[in-house]
C-alpha positions as CSV (number, residue, x, y, z in Angstrom):
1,X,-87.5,20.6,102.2
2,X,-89.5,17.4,102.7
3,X,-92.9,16.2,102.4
4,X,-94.0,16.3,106.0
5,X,-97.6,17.5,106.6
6,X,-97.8,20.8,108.7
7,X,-101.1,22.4,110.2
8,X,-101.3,25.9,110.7
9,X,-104.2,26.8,113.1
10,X,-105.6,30.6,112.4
11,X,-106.5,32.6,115.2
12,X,-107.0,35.7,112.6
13,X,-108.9,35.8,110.8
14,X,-111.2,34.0,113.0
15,X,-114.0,33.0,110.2
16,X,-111.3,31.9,108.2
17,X,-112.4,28.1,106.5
18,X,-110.1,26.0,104.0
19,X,-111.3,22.9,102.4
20,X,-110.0,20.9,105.4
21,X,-112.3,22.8,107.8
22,X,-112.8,26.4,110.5
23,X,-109.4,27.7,111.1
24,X,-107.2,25.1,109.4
25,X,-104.3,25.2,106.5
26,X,-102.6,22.0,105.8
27,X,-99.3,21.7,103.7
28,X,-95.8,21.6,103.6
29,X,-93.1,23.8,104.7
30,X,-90.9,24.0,101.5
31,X,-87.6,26.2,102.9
32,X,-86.9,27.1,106.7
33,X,-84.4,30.2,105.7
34,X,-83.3,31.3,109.1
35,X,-84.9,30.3,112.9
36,X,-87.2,33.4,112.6
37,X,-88.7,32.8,108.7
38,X,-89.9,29.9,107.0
39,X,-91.8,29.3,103.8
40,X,-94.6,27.2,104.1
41,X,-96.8,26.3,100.8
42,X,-100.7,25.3,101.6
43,X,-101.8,22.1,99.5
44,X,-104.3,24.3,98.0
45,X,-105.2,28.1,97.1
46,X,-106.0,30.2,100.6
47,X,-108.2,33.6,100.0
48,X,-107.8,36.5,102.4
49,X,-110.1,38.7,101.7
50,X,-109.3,38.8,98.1
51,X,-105.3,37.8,98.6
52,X,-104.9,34.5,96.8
53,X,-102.1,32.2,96.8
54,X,-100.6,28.8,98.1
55,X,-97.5,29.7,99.5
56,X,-97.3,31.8,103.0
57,X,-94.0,33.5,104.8
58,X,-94.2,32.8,108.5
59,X,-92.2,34.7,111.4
60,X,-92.6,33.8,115.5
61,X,-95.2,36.0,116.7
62,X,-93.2,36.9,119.9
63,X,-89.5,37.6,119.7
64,X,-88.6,34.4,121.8
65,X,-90.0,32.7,119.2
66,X,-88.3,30.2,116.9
67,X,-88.4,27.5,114.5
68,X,-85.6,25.5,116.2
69,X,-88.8,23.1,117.1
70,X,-92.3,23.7,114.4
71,X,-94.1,22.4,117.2
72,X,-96.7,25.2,118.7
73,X,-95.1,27.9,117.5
74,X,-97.2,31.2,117.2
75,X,-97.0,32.7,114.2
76,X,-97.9,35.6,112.0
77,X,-98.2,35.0,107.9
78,X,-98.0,36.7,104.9
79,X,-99.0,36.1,101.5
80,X,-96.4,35.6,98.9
81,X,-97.4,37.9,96.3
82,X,-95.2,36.4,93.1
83,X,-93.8,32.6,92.5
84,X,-91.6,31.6,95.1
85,X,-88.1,30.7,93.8
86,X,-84.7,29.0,96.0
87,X,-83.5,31.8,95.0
88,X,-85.2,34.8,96.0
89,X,-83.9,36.7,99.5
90,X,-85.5,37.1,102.9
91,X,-85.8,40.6,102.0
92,X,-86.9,40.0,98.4
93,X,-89.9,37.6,99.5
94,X,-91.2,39.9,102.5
95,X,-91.2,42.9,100.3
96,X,-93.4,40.4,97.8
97,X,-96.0,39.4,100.5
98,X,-99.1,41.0,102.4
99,X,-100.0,40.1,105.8
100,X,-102.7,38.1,105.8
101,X,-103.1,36.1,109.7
102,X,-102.0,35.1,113.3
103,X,-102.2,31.2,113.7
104,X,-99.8,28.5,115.3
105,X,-98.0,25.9,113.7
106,X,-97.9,22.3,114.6
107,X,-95.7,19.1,112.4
């Protein structure tokens, strides 16, 4: 999509620590496929209690939520279990993914 850094705040888990520090996954957000799910891909691996990967589907977290703005929008993430490809569906990639956290994101 474009190189703009994003920073995804975790509220859950809440000892959750990346190499840029407590509570915080910086990256890009690499597709935003409809208002209500986005793919965002971390600039390194991220471990959830034994869940690895770089690349995380976000939804809102409230059903007024939306990603019309990325700006403080609360959000709950899942781990995308296989490569992510342009091609895969919405339905494809959140049958491919494991919930892994409640957070915010901010760009």
């Amino acid at each position: 999509m474009n190189d703009k850094a994003y920073t995804i705040t975790v509220a859950e888990p809440w000892d959750f620590e990346s190499p840029d520090g407590k509570n915080v996954i910086q990256g890009t957000i690499l597709s935003i496929l409809t208002n209500q799910f986005l793919v965002f891909k971390a600039n390194y691996i991220l471990n959830f209690d034994g869940v690895t990967g770089d690349t995380l589907l976000l939804t809102p977290r409230f059903k007024e939520g939306s990603f019309n703005s990325t700006k403080g929008v609360s959000v709950n993430g899942g781990m995308l279990l296989i490569g992510y490809e342009d091609s895969l569906s919405e339905s494809e990639l959140k049958s491919n993914s494991k919930f892994v956290l409640i957070g915010t994101i901010d760009g």
